[in-house]
Structure formats: structure tokens, C-alpha cells
N, C-alpha and C positions, 0 to 999 in steps of 0.2 A: 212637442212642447205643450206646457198648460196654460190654459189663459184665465182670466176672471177680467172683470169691468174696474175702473178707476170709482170709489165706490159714490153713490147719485149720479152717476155718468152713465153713458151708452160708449163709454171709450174701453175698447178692450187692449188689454196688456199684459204680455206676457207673465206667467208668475216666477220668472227669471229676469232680474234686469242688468243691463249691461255695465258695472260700472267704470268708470275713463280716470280717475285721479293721477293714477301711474303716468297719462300719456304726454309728453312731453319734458321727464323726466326721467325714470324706470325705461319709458318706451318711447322709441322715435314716433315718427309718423307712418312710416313703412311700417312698424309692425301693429301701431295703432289699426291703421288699416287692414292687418290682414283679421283685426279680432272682428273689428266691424264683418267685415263680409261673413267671415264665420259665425260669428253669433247671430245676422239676420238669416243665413241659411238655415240655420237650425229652430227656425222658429223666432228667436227672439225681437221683437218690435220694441221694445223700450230702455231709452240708455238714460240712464245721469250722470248731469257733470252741474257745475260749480264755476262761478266768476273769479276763483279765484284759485283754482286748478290749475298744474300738478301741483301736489304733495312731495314733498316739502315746500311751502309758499315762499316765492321771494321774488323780487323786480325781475328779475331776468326773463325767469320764464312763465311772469306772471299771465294769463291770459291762453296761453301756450292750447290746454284742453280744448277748450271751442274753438279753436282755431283750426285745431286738426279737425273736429267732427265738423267744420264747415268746410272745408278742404274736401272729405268725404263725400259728404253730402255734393259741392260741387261736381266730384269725378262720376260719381255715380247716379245721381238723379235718385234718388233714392229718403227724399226727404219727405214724402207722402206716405212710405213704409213706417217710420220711425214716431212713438209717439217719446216727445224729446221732454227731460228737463231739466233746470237749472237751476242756478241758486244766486240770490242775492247774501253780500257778505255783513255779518254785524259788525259791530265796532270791537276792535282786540289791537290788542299793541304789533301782533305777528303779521297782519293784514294794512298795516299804514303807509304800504308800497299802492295798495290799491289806487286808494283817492284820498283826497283832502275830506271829505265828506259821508263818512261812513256811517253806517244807522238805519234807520227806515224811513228818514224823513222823505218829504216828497221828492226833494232834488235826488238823493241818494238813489232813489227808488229809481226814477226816470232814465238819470245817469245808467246807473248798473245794466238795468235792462238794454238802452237803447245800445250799449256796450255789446251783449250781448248779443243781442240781434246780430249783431255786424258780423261779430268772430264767427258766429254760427252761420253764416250767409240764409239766412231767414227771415220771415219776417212776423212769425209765430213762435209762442212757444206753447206746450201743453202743458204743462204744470210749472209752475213758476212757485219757489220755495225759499224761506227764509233761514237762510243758512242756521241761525243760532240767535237765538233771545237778547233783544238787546238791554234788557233789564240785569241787574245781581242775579244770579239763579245758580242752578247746578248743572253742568255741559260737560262735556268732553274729557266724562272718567271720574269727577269731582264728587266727593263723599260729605255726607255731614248736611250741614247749612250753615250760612254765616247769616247772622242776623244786623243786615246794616243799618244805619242812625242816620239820617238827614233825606235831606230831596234829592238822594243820586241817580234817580231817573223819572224822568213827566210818562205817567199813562195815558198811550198813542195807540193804542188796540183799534179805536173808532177810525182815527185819523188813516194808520196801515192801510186797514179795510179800505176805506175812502178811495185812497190811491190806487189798491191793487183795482178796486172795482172801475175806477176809470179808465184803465189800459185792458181790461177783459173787455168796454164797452167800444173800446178804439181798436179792439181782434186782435191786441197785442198778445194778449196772455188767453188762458182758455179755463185752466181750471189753477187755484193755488193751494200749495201745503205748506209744513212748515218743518222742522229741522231739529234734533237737541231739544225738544219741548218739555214741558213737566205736565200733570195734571190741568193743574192751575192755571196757566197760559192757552191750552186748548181749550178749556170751558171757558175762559175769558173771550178769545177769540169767538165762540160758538154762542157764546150769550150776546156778544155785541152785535153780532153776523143778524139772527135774530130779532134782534129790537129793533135793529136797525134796518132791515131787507139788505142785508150785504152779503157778500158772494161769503161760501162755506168753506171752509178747511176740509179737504179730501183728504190728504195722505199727512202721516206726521213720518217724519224720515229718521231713526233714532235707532241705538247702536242694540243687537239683539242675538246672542249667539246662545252657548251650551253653558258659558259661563257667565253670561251677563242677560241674567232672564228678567232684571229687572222693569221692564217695561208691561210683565203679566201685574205688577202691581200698580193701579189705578188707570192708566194711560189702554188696557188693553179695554177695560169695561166700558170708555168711552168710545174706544170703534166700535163695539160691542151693541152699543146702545145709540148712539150717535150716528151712524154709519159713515164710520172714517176707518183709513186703513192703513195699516206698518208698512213703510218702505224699510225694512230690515238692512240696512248697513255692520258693515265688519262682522257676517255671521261666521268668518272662521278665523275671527279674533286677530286680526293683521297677520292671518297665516297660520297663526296658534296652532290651532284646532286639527292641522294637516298631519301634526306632529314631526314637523321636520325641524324646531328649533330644541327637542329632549336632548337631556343631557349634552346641551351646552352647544349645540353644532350649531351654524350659525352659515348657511348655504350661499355660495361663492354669489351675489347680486341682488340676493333676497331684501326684505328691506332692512329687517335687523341687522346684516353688514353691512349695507350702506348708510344705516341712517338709527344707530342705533337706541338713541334717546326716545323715537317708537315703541318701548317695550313695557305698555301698563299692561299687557299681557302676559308677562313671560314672565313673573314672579312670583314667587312660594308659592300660596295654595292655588292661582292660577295652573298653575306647572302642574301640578299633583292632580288636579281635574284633568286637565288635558292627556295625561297619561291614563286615565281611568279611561279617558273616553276612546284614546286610542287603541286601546285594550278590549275595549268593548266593540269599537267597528273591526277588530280581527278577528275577534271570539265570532263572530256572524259570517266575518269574510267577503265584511266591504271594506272601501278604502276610506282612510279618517276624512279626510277632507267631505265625500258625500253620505258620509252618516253625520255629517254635524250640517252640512246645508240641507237634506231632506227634512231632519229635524226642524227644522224651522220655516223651510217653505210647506211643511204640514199645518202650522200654528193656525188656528181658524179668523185670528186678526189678522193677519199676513194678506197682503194684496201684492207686494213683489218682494221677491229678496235680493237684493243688488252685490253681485258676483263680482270680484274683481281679479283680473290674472297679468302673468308680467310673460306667460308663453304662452303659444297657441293651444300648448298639451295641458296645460294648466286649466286651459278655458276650457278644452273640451271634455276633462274632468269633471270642472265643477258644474257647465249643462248639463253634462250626464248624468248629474245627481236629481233630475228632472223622473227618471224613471225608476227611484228610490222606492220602495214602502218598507219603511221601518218595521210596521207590525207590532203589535198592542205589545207581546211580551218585553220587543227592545225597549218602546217608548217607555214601559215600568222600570227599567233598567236605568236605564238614562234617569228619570227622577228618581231613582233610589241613589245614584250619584249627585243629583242635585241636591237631595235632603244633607247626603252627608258632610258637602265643599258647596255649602247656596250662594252663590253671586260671587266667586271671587274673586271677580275683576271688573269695577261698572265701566 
């Protein structure tokens, strides 16, 4: 395994991270369980999960992910290995199973976390992350901009801060990021942090593969410059990228059969890239899935890239794209496909 530090930290972490969304849906707890163990054997020290975890979100098995990693954690003792983190949820019509009180206000906040804690049977967390802006903005695939007219949101960047700062001072939380961010929100957050002496945005967590590089534009020159750093989510595009969903196949439990309204990935010129790319990890005589995570856990803003699997052979797949090296000539390769099909799927 590779490590690098959570960035202005002394916290090292894997440059592989575990991620859990699957567990409680896709995956029992038995199997939950076996990725954990394997994935800490293999080096890895750092998982993400979410308060509002599995994916697909709904009352039932709302809560389900931290439940199992504290179950875990319980059986194992193994919660001083793990640097853990989580998410608080924004406000969205799909998430109203949550609580009556969604957003970042303070109650919101206190709620979610101390929520948290519990499922996780902890009483820390090491990064603690804003699932998604709770402003109008652009998140989860959304192209363009909409230009809104009135007061549809109070700016609370100072107030956030405030809060998250009081539960880092009470050793709730240890370091926080943020999720779905844009430019503008990080340098807001980063200018307030600032004026104000308020704790710093470490990681922004936002979606980053072969086909969706859009985060090299404006958001990487701020880790850049800032020293903040990508948790790279969906680098193999919900699967995309593996190229097990070409010409239409659609794998007996995968997520596109079960869940198939999942697929901003799996259309026109997305497809067409993903064929190139697969194309190109044979032509070398690797396998698609770790020629498209090498790729990205190289990115020099990269501090983890959050792996996600629904089989054991799966995960130890996408680890093993830990001892990848692309090589100058692929990496020209690869942007000579990016020039031609640039971003096309945010």
C-alpha cells in the first residue's frame, strides 16, 4: 500500500480508501465484513461512509452503513487502525426519511453527528464531511447553471465553521471536508476559516474518473495552492470504466440491474470513451478497471481514491491497482482520449 498525510495533518492515510455505500444493501454485513478485514490487511487504514448510507437511500435501511462499520469495529477492536469518515446530509427531497431538520444548522449538525457516533460505536470521528452544499449550486452530475431570483438560501459558511469548530474543540470530530463542492464554496469556506481563525477544509470529496476530469478545472489549483486534497469518489464511473456494462450487458447484481436509473454514466459518448479506455487498458495488458483507478490515484491533488466493490475479487482487484504505473507514454494515450470525448459524463 501507498500512504500520503490528510493534507496540514500528521494523519496518514492510505492512498486507497475503503468505500461502504453498497453495505447494507448490495452487501449484508457478513460480506461487509469480509471487505473490511481484507482491505485493513492489505494496508488500507481509511473507509468512508455517510449518514445516510446504503445507496439507494430510503427509511428502511436508512442508517444501515455505520451500523455495520460499528458492529465491526465492535468485533474486532480495530478502531484505532482505522482513520474513519462520514458525512453529514444536505437538504434534498430523496434524504426526508433522514430527519425533520436537514441542512447545516447547528441542531442539524449536532443531531447528525451524535447519530453518528452511535451507529459507529465511537466516540470520534477523523474527518467529518459535508455531504453536499446546501445552497442552489451544481452536484451530482448537474450541467449548466441556473441562475436563481430571491433569498433561497441565508449565507451560513461563518455559522458551519462555528459549529464544526465546537465539536473538534469537544474531540468530537478531528479534522473536516466537504463533498460535491464547486470552486466558489471552497474559497468561501477557506476565506472565512481565515478571517475568522476557524478550522480548515482538508479534503473536498467529489466525483473524479477518466470521464469526468472535471474537477482539474478550478477546484484542483485550489488543493494546489491551498493544501487541500481529492477524495476521488466513483473513479470507475459506477462500474463504467470496468467495461462490463459495453454493448448493453448489464451483470446479474451489478448496480445497473438492480438499480437502473444509476446510469449518468452509461450514455452515448460516455460509452464511447469507456470503450476507448477499455481498449487501451488491453492494448498495454492491464485490466480496465486498474488502468482507470491508477489513473487517478496518480493525479498529484489526489490524497485518497475511494474504491468501492460488491465482491471480495472485486476489491482485491481494484487494491491491486495500487501497484499500477501507467507510464508517461499511456498517460499521453489517455489524454489523447480525453481531448477527443473531454468530460462526458460530470
Amino acid at each position: 500500500m501507498k500512504y500520503t498525510t490528510i493534507p496540514g495533518t500528521q494523519t496518514k492515510v492510505s492512498k486507497i480508501c475503503l468505500g461502504t455505500m453498497t453495505w447494507g444493501e448490495q452487501n449484508n454485513q457478513e460480506e461487509a465484513f469480509q471487505q473490511m478485514d481484507y482491505a485493513v490487511d492489505q494496508g488500507v487504514n481509511f473507509f468512508d461512509a455517510a449518514e445516510l448510507y446504503p445507496i439507494p437511500p430510503n427509511a428502511k435501511t436508512y442508517g444501515d452503513t455505520e451500523k455495520i462499520i460499528g458492529n465491526w469495529f465492535q468485533k474486532t477492536g480495530k478502531r484505532n487502525q482505522v482513520v474513519l469518515a462520514t458525512k453529514v446530509s444536505g437538504p434534498a427531497a430523496f434524504v426526508a426519511h433522514i430527519r425533520d431538520n436537514l441542512g447545516f444548522s447547528d441542531e442539524a449538525i449536532d443531531q447528525a453527528l451524535e447519530n453518528s457516533l452511535h451507529r459507529l460505536q465511537t466516540d470520534y470521528i477523523d474527518l467529518y464531511q459535508l455531504h453536499w452544499p446546501e445552497r442552489p449550486t451544481n452536484f451530482f452530475g448537474q450541467r449548466g447553471y441556473r441562475f436563481y431570483e430571491g433569498p433561497l438560501w441565508k449565507n451560513n459558511f461563518h455559522q458551519v465553521l462555528q459549529r464544526l469548530a465546537f465539536h473538534i474543540q469537544a474531540g468530537k470530530i478531528r479534522y473536516i471536508g466537504v463533498s460535491n463542492e464547486t470552486p466558489w464554496g471552497l474559497m468561501k469556506f477557506l476565506q472565512i476559516a481565515k478571517e475568522y481563525d476557524l478550522p480548515l477544509i482538508r479534503t473536498v470529496q467529489n466525483p473524479y474518473s477518466l470521464v469526468n476530469r472535471l474537477f482539474e478545472v478550478g477546484n484542483a489549483e485550489i488543493c494546489h495552492n491551498e493544501d487541500m486534497g481529492l477524495l476521488a469518489y466513483s473513479p470507475l464511473a459506477f462500474g463504467t470504466l470496468s467495461g462490463k456494462y459495453l454493448d448493453g450487458k448489464k451483470p446479474e447484481k451489478s448496480r445497473l440491474a438492480l438499480f437502473p436509473h444509476y446510469d449518468r454514466y452509461n450514455r452515448g459518448p460516455c460509452v464511447e470513451a469507456t470503450r476507448k479506455y477499455v481498449a487501451l487498458a488491453q492494448k498495454h495488458g492491464f485490466k480496465p478497471a486498474q488502468l482507470a483507478l491508477a489513473f487517478v490515484t496518480s493525479r498529484p491533488f489526489l490524497t485518497s481514491n475511494i474504491i468501492g466493490a460488491t465482491t471480495v475479487a472485486q476489491l482485491q482487484e481494484n487494491i491491486g491497482s495500487i501497484e499500477v504505473d501507467l507510464g508517461e507514454e499511456i498517460l499521453k494515450e489517455i489524454n489523447r482520449i480525453q481531448e477527443s470525448i473531454p468530460n462526458p459524463s460530470p
